[in-house]
C-alpha positions in Angstrom: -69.5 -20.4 38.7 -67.0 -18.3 41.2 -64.5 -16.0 40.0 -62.4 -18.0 41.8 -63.3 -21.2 39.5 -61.7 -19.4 36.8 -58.2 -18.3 38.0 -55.4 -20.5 36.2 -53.8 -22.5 38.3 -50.4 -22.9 36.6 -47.0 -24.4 37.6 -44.1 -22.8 39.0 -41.1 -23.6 38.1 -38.1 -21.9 40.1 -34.8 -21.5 38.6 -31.2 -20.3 39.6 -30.4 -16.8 38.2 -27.9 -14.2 39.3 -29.2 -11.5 41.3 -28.1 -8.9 38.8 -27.2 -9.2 35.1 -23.9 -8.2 35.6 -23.1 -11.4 37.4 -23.1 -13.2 34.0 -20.5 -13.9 32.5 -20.8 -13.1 29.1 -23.0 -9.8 30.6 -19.5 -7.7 29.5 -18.2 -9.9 26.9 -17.4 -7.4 23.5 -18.1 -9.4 20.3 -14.8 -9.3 19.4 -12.1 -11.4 22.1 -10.5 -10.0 25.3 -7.5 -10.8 26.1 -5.7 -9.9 29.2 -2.0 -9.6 30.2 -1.5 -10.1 34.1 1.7 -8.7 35.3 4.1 -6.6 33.8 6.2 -9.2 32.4 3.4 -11.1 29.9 3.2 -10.4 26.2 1.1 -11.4 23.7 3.5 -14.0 22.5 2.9 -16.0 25.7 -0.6 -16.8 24.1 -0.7 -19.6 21.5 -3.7 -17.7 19.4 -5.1 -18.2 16.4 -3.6 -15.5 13.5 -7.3 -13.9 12.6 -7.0 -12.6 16.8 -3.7 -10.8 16.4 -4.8 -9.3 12.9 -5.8 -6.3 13.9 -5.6 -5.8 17.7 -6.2 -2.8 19.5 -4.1 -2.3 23.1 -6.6 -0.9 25.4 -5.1 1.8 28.1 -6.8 1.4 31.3 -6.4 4.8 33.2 -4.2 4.8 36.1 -7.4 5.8 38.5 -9.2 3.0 38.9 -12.3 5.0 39.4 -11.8 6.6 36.2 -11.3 3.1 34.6 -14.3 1.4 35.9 -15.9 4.4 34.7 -14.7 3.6 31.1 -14.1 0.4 31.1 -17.8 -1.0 29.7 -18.0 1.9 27.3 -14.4 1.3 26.1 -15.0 -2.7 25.5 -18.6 -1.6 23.6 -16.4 0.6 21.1 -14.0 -1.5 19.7 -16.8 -4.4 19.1 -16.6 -3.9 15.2 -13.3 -2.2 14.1 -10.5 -4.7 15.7 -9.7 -8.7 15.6 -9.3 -8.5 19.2 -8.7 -6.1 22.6 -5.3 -6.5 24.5 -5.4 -4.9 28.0 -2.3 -5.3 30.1 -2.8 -5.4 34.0 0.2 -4.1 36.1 1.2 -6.1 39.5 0.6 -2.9 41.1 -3.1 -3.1 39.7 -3.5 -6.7 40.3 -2.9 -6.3 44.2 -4.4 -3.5 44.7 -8.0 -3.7 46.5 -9.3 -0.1 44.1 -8.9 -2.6 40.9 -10.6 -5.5 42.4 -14.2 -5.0 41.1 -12.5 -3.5 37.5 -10.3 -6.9 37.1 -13.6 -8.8 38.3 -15.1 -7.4 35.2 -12.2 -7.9 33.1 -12.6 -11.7 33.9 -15.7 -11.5 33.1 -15.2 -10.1 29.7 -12.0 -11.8 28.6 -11.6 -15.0 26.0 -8.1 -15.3 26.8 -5.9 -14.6 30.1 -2.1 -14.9 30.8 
């Protein structure tokens, strides 16, 4: 018999999948729910949520460089996991329009359970 005989011939099955894993969209989803303010005139209270979110929130600071907070944005959303009920991060007009936050509010999107 060949060596070639004895080569498995297999199906191949092609499926969709995002190019990186950060296109996902749980890829920078914290354990614990996201929730993000948009514009300087939401609060939490604009959110019907359940009580066990808002037991024990923590209000996440984004810094006012936006390559500063991309820099600590996935760290920052990896530390809270296990100590709050939830992570409040309030995004400014100014942030929203501006084209340096795009790819940090992408990610926020990306990682939040509940938006306003």
């Amino acid at each position: 018999s060949s060596a070639a005989s004895d080569v498995y011939k297999g199906q191949v099955e092609y499926t969709e999948s995002p190019v990186a894993p950060g296109q996902l969209k749980h890829h920078y989803m914290p354990k614990i729910p996201v929730i993000l303010l948009k514009g300087n005139d939401k609060e939490i209270e604009d959110l019907n949520l359940d009580k066990e979110i808002l037991k024990n929130p923590v209000n996440l600071e984004l810094n006012s460089s936006a390559v500063i907070a991309a820099r600590d944005l996935y760290q920052n959303l990896r530390d809270f996991d296990h100590k709050h009920s939830s992570i409040v991060i309030k995004l400014s007009k100014e942030q929203l329009d501006s084209e340096k936050w795009n790819g940090i509010i992408n990610r926020l999107n990306k990682a939040a359970s509940y938006s306003v």
